[in-house]
ZAMARLUM-750983 format. One record per residue (C-alpha): residue in three letters; x, z negated, y; residue number from 1; chain. Coordinates in steps of 0.02 Angstrom, whole numbers. Each point is the difference from the previous one (the first is absolute). Layout:
% ZAMARLUM-750983
  rest       u       w       v   nr  kette
   ALA       X       Z       Y  NUM      A
...
% end
This chain:
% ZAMARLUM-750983
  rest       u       w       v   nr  kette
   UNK    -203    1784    2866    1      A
   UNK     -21     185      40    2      A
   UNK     158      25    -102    3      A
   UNK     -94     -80    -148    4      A
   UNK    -153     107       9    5      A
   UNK     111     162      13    6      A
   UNK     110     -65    -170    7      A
   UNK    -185     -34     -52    8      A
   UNK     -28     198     -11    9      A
   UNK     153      81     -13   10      A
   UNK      -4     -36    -199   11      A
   UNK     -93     145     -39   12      A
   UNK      -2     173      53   13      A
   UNK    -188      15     -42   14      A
   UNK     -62    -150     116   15      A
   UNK     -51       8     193   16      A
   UNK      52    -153     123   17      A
   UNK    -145     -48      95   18      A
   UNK      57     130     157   19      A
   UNK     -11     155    -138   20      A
   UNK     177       3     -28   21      A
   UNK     110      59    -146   22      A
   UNK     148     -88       0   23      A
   UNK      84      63    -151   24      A
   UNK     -46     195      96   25      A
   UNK      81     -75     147   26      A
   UNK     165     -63     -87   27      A
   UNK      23     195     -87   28      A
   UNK     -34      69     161   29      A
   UNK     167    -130      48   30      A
   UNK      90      78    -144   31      A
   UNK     -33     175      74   32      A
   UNK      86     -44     178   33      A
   UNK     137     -82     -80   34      A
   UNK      46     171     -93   35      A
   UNK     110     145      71   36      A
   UNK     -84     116     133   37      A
   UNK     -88     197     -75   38      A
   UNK     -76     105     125   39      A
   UNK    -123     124     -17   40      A
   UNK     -31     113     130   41      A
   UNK    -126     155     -31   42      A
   UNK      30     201      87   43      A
   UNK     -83     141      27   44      A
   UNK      48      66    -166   45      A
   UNK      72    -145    -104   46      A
   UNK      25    -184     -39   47      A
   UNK     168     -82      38   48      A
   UNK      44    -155     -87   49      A
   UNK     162    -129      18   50      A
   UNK      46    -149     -47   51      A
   UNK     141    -107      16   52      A
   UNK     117     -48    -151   53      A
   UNK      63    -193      29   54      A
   UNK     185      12    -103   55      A
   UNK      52    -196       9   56      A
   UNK     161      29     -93   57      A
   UNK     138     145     -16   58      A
   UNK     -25     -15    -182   59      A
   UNK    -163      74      -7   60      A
   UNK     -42     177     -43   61      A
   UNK     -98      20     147   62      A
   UNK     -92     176     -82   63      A
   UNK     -59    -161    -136   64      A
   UNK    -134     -47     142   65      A
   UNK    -146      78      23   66      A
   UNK    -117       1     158   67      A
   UNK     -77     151     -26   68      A
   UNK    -107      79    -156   69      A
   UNK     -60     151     -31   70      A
   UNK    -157     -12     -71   71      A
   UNK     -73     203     -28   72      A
   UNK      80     169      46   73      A
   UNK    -110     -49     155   74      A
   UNK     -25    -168      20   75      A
   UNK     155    -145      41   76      A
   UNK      -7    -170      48   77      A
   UNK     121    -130     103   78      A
   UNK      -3    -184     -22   79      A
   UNK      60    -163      62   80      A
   UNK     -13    -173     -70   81      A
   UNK      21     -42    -176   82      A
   UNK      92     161     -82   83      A
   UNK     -80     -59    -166   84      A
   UNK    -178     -18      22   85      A
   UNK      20     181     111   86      A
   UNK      66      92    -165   87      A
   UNK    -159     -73     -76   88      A
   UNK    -118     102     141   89      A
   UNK     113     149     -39   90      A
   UNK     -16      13    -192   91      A
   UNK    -210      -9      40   92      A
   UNK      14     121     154   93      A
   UNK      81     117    -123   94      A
   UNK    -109     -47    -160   95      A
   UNK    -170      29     128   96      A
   UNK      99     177      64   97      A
   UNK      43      75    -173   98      A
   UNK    -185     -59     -70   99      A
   UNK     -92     102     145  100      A
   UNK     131     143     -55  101      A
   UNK     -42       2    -175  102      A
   UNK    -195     -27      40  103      A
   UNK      -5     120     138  104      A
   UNK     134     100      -3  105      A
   UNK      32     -25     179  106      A
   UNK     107    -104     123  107      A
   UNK     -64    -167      38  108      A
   UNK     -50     -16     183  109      A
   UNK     108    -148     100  110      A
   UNK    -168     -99      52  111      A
   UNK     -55       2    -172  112      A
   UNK     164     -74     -64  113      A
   UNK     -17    -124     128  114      A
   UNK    -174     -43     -12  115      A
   UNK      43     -52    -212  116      A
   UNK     166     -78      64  117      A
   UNK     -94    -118     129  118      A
   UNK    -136     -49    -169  119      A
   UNK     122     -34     -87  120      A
   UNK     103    -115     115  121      A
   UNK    -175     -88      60  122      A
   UNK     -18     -29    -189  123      A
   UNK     151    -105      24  124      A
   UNK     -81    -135     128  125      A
   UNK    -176     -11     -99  126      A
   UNK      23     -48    -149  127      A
   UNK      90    -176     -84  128      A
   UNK     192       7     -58  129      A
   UNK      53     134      90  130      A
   UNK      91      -5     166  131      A
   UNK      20     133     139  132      A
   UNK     113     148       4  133      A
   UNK     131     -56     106  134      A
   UNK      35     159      66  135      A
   UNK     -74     150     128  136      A
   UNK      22     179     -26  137      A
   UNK     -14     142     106  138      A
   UNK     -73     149     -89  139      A
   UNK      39     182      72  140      A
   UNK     -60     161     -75  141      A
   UNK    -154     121      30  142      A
   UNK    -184      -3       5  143      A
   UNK    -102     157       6  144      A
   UNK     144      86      65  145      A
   UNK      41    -103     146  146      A
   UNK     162    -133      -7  147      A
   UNK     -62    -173      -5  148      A
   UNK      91    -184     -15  149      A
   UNK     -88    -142     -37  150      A
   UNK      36    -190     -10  151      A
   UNK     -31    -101    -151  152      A
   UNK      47    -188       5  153      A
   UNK     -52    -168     -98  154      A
   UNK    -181      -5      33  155      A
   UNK     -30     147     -55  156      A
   UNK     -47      79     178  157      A
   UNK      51     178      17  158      A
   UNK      20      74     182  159      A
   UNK      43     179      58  160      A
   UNK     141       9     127  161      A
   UNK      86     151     117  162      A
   UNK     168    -116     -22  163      A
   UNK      22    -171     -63  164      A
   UNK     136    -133     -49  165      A
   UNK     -14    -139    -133  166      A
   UNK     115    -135     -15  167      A
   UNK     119    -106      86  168      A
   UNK       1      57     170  169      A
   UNK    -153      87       1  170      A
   UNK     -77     -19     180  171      A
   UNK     175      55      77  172      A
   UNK      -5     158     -83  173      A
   UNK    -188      30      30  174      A
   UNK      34     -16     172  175      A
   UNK     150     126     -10  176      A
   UNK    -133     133    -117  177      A
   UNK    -127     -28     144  178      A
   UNK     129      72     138  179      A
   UNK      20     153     -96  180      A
   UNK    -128      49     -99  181      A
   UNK     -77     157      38  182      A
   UNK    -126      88    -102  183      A
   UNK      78     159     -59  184      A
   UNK     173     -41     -35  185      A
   UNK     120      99    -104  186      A
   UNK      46     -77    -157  187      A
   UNK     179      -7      64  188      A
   UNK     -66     -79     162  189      A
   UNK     -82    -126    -103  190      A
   UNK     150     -53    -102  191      A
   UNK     101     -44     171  192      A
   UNK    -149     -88      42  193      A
   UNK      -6    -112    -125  194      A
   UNK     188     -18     -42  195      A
   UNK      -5     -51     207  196      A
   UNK    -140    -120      -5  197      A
   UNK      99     -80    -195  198      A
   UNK     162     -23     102  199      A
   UNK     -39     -55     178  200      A
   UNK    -143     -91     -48  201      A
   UNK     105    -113    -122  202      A
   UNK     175     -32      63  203      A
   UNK      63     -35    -190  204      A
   UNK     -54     164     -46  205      A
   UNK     136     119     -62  206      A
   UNK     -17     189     -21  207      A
   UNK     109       0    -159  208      A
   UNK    -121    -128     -87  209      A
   UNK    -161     135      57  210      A
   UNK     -72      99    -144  211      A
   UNK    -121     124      46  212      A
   UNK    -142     131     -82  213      A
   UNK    -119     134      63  214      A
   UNK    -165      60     -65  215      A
   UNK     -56     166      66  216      A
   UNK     -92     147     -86  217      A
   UNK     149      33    -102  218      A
   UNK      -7    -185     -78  219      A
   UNK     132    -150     -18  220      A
   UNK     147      20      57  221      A
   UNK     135    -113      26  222      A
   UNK      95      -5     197  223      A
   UNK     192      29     -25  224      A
   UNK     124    -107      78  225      A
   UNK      58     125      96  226      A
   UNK    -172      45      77  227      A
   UNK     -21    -181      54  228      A
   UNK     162      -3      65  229      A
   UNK     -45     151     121  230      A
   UNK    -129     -87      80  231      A
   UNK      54    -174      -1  232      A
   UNK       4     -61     165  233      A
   UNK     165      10     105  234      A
   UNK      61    -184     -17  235      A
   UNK      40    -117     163  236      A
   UNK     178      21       6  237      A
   UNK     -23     147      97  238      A
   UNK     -98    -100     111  239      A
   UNK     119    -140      10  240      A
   UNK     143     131      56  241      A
   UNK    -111      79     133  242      A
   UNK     -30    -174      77  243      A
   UNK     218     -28      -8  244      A
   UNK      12     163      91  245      A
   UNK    -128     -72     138  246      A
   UNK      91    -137       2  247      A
   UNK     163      67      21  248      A
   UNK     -68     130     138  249      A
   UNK     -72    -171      93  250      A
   UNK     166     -95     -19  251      A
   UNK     113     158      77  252      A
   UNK    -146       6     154  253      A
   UNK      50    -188      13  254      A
   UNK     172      40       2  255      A
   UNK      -4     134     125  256      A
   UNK    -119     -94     129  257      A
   UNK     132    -165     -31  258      A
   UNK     144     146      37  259      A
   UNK    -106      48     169  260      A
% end
């Protein structure tokens, strides 16, 4: 029966179930943890985003995938879920940026952008024939001077962050942000940070399928290989031969207290 009522209100993005729920919301917000894991995490003088690149086949071009958009000399975004309806939010992030230029004639402040990106998506749940973005996007840049990263996913809700994850995986890489966050970090501090908290906090994560991108008062700029290589962090094997060396060093005490 309770199935019934639930199919009786999931038809429509635009009607409530008795509890207050949002069912077609709550299915985009399924689409978002199904996607490929981006972290944001925010310094003391920058915003560091990264996002992993799922290659399924050696016959992709695997510089063909995109998980991270610049939207402004200052402003970029990550996202995770549906690729598609995240190039969407991009082309209006950058249409709402480069009207505020012309207008203006000055750089669009991150909460703004964010504030028109979440209107826009809550658009998306209100009225008929439309269906939520399936996607969530974490927005780095500056506001009045100061780094800032904000969340954006399908209901339209907009939240500022210090570091943040979206997509599959996300609570295990919170957790690994929450050890290490500090408040002032470097923005080279912050990039191991969040490469560390990508990789151990999702155990199919790969550092050669990471792309990465800073924003600092300079403006976009895309991470190297090389850089993330740097401060990648040192992989188990090294642990694994540390624990065959205790082993072995056990084993020949064995030997010699046998010999006694």
């Amino acid at each position: 029966m309770q199935q019934n009522d639930q199919m009786a209100y999931d038809r429509g993005s635009t009607i409530f179930s008795p509890d207050g729920r949002l069912y077609q919301v709550e299915y985009a917000r399924e689409a978002v943890k199904r996607g490929s894991v981006s972290v944001g995490v925010k310094t003391g003088e920058s915003v560091v985003l990264l996002a992993e690149k799922r290659v399924g086949s050696d016959l992709l071009v695997s510089g063909s995938i995109e998980k991270i958009y610049q939207v402004d000399d200052h402003i970029a975004v990550a996202a995770s879920g549906h690729v598609a309806d995240a190039r969407q939010l991009v082309d209006f992030a950058r249409l709402e940026s480069q009207r505020n230029t012309y207008m203006y004639e000055e750089d669009l402040d991150t909460d703004t952008l964010s504030k028109a990106l979440g209107d826009h998506i809550q658009q998306y749940t209100q009225y008929g024939g439309t269906r939520p973005f399936g996607c969530a996007l974490l927005i780095g840049g500056f506001t009045r001077g100061e780094p800032a990263l904000i969340e954006s996913e399908p209901s339209g809700a907009i939240i500022g962050y210090k570091a943040a994850g979206i997509g599959e995986g996300r609570a295990q890489v919170e957790e690994k942000l929450e050890e290490g966050y500090e408040e002032d970090l470097s923005t080279e501090e912050g990039l191991e940070l969040g490469l560390k908290a990508l990789i151990e906090g999702d155990e199919d994560s790969d550092v050669d399928a990471v792309q990465a991108a800073v924003i600092d008062e300079e403006g976009f700029r895309v991470v190297p290989r090389e850089e993330i290589e740097e401060v990648a962090p040192e992989e188990t094997e090294d642990g694994d031969a540390e624990g065959a060396d205790e082993d072995a060093e056990s084993d020949e005490g064995e030997d010699e207290g046998s010999e006694e």
